[in-house]
N, C-alpha and C positions, 0 to 999 in steps of 0.2 A: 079919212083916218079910220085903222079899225078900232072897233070899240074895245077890244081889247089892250087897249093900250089907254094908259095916261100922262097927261101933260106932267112934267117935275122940272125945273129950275129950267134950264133948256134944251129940254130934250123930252121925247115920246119915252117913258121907260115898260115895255110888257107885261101886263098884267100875270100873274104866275096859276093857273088853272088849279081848283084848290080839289074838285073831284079827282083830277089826271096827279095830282102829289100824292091823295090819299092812298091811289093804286101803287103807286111809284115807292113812295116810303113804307118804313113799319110803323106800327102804330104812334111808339113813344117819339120817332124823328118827326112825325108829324106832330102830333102835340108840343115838344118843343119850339121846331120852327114854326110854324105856324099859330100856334095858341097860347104862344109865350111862358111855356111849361118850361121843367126843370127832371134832371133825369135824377136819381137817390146818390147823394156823393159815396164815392168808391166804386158806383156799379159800369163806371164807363168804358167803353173800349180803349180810348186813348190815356189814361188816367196815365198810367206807366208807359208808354211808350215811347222810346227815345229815340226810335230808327232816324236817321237822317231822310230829309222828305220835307214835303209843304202839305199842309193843310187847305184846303178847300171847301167850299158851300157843300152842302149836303143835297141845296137843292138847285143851285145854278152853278157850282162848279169855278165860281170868282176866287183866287187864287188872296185868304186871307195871312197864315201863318206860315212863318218858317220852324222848324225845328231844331233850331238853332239858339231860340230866345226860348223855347220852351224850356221847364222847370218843374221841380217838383215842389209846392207850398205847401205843400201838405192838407189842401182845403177838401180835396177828394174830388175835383176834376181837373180836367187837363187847364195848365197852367202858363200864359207866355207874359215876358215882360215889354211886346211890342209887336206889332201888326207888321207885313209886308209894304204898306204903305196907308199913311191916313185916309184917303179914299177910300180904302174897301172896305173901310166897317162907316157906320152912323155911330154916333153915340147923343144919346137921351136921358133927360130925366125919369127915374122911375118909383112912384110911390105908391106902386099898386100893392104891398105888403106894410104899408104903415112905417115904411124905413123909406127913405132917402137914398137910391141907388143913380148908377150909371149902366143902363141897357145897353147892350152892343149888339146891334142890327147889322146884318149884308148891305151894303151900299148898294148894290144890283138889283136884288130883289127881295129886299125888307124882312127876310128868316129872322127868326129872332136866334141869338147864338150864345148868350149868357150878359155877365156882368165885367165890369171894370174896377176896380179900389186902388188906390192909393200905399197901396201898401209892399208893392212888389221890390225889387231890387234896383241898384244900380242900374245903370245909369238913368233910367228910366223911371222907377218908384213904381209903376202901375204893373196889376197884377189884372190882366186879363183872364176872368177865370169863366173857359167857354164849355157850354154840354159839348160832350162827345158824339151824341147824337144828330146835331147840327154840323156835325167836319165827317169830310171824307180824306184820309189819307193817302196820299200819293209817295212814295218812296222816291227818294233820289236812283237814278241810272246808276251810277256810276258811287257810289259810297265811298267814303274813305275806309282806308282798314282799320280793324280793330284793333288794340294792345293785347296780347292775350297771357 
């Protein structure tokens, strides 16, 4: 087996090269995903964005959010009230700030991509609230039109 890889429940998962990301990413998506930072609320690229599309890993490209459940809560990053499917994220406990959170990791490869609350909408209640700097957006082909 290569050493690059580790054992996780059953299966070998790839270790993600952290010099070949540092070149790969900007500074701030690396510090997110990887050093479990946080980008300044409001300053994200996705904060606003409603295009129709999926969101994706920033750094392996796993296919997390649709924009469909996105929203706008007004917490000043991008906002969904459910995941593409419960596999693609982790979610953990987090008391690295003296609060009592819900981290939401890549199931792939362990990015760190923001938080979860309790607080979101129907049907669902949870408010995924993930850095922008961790998602790469992908536009739908084919959109639907607009009302104009």
């Amino acid at each position: 087996m290569e050493s690059d890889c580790v054992f996780e429940g059953r299966a070998f998962v790839k270790m993600v090269d952290k010099e070949e990301l540092k070149k790969r990413l900007t500074p701030m998506q690396y510090h997110v995903t990887q050093e479990q930072g946080t980008e300044r609320p409001f300053t994200g690229c996705y904060n606003k964005t409603y295009d129709a599309g999926t969101y994706v890993c920033i750094v392996c490209e796993q296919t997390l959010f649709s924009s469909e459940t996105k929203y706008d809560s007004g917490c000043g990053w991008p906002a969904f009230n459910d995941v593409l499917d419960q596999g693609k994220v982790k979610l953990s406990k987090d008391t690295s700030t003296g609060l009592v959170r819900t981290e939401v990791t890549c199931s792939k490869c362990h990015a760190h991509l923001g938080h979860v609350f309790d607080d979101g909408p129907a049907p669902t209640r949870k408010r995924f609230c993930i850095n922008s700097a961790s998602l790469k957006f992908i536009p739908d082909a084919n959109p639907p039109p607009t009302d104009s």
